[in-house]
C-alpha positions as CSV (number, residue, x, y, z in Angstrom):
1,X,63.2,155.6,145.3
2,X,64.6,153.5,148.3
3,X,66.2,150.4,146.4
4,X,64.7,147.4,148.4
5,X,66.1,143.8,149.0
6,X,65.6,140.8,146.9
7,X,63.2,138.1,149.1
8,X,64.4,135.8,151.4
9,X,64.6,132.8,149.5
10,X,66.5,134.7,146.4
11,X,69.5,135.5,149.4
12,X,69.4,131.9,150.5
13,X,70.2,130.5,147.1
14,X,72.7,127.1,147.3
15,X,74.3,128.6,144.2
16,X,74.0,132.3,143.1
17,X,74.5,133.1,139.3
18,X,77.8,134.7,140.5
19,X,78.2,136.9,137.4
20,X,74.4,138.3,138.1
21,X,75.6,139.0,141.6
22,X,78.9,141.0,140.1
23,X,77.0,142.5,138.0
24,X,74.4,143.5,140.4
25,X,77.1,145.1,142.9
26,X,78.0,146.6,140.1
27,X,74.8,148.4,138.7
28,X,74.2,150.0,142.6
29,X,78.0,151.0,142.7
30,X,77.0,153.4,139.4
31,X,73.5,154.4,140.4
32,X,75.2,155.5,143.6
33,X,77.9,157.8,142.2
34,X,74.7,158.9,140.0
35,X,73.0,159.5,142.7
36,X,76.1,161.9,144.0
37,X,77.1,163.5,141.3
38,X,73.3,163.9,140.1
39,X,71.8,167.6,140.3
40,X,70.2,166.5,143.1
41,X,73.2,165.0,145.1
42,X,71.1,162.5,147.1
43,X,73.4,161.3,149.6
44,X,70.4,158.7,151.2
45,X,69.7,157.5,148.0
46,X,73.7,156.8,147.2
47,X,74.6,155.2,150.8
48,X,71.5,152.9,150.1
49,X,72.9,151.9,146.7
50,X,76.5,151.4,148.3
51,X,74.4,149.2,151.1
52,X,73.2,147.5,148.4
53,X,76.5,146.9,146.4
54,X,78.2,145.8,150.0
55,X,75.0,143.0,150.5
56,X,75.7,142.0,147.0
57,X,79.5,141.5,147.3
58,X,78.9,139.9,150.7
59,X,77.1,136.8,149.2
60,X,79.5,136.6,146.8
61,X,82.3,136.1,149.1
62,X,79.9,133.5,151.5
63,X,79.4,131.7,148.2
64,X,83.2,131.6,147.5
65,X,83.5,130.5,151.2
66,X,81.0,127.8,150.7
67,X,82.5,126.1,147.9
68,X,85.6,126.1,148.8
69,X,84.9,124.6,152.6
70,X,82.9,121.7,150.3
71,X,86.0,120.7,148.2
72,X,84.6,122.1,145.3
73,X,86.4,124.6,143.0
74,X,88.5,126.9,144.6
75,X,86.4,129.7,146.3
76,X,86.8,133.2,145.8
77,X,89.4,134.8,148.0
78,X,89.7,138.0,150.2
79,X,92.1,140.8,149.7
């Protein structure tokens, strides 16, 4: 089971529920070592959940971006 993409106007959100978004990177982070270290070591399955993780992770940072190019509260920064 191919883990699919949220619709269009979910990504396109003004302001993301960061913590659902952590914890959403999260969640495909651990089904993707399940995935790996699973009997069935499903190494599609695991890079999709990582893809997943990284799309995740990625709004999270052009939300942090946003916010702080609008004046708001500080955004969130890169490492």
């Amino acid at each position: 089971m191919t883990p699919k993409r949220k619709a269009a106007t979910h990504e396109t959100e003004a302001a993301p529920n960061l913590p659902q978004l952590c914890s959403e990177a999260a969640d495909h982070v651990a089904r993707a070592r399940l995935a790996l270290f699973d009997e069935s070591y499903d190494t599609d399955q695991a890079l999709a959940h990582l893809d997943e993780a990284i799309f995740c992770l990625r709004r999270l940072l052009a939300h942090g971006r946003t916010t702080h190019a609008g004046g708001g509260a500080p955004g969130l920064r890169s490492v």
